[in-house]
C-alpha positions as CSV (number, residue, x, y, z in Angstrom):
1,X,-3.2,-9.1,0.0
2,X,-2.1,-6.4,2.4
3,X,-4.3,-4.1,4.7
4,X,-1.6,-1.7,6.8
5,X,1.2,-3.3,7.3
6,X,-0.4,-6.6,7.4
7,X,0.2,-9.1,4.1
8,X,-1.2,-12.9,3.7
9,X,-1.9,-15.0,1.0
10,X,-5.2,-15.9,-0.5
11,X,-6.3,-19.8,-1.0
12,X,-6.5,-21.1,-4.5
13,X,-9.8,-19.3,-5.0
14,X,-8.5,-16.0,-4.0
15,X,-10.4,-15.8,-0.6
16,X,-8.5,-14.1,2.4
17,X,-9.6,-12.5,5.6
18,X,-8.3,-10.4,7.9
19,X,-9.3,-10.0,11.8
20,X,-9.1,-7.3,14.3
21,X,-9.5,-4.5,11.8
22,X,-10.6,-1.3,13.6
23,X,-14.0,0.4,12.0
24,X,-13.2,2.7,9.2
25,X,-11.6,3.5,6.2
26,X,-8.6,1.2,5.4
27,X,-6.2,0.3,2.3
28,X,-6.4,-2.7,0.5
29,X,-3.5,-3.7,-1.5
30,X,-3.7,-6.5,-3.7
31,X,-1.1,-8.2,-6.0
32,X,-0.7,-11.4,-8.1
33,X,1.5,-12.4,-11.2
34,X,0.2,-11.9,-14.7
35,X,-2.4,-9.1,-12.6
36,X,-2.2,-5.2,-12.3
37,X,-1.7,-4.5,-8.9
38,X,-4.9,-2.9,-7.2
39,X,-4.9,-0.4,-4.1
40,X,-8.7,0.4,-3.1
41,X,-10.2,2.1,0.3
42,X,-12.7,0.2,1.8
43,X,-14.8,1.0,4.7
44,X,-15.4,-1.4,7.8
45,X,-18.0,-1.4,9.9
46,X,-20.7,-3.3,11.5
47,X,-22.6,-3.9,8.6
48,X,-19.5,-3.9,5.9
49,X,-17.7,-6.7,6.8
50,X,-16.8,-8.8,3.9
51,X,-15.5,-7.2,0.5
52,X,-15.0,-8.7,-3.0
53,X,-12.4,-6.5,-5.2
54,X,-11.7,-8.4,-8.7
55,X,-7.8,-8.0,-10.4
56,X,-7.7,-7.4,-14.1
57,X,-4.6,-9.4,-15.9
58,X,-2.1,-7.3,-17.0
């Protein structure tokens, strides 16, 4: 998973997070093998803080 230049590696469930991201609009890029690679803007703020976005296998 990658926000900015930023990249880590979800757990076995999928499940990352991210700290110190400014409020706004940021990219989310996320990849996996056997998956289609998904970019999506999400918007953080004080009441969006935690995001689900779902990869569809290739």
């Amino acid at each position: 998973m990658k926000i900015g230049e930023t990249t880590k590696t979800t757990g076995s469930a999928g499940g990352c997070s991210f700290t110190g991201i400014k409020e706004g609009t940021v990219s989310v890029e996320i990849s996996k093998d056997g998956y289609t690679t998904k970019t999506e803007e999400i918007t953080v703020d004080e009441t969006h803080t935690s995001f689900t976005i779902s990869l569809v296998s290739a």
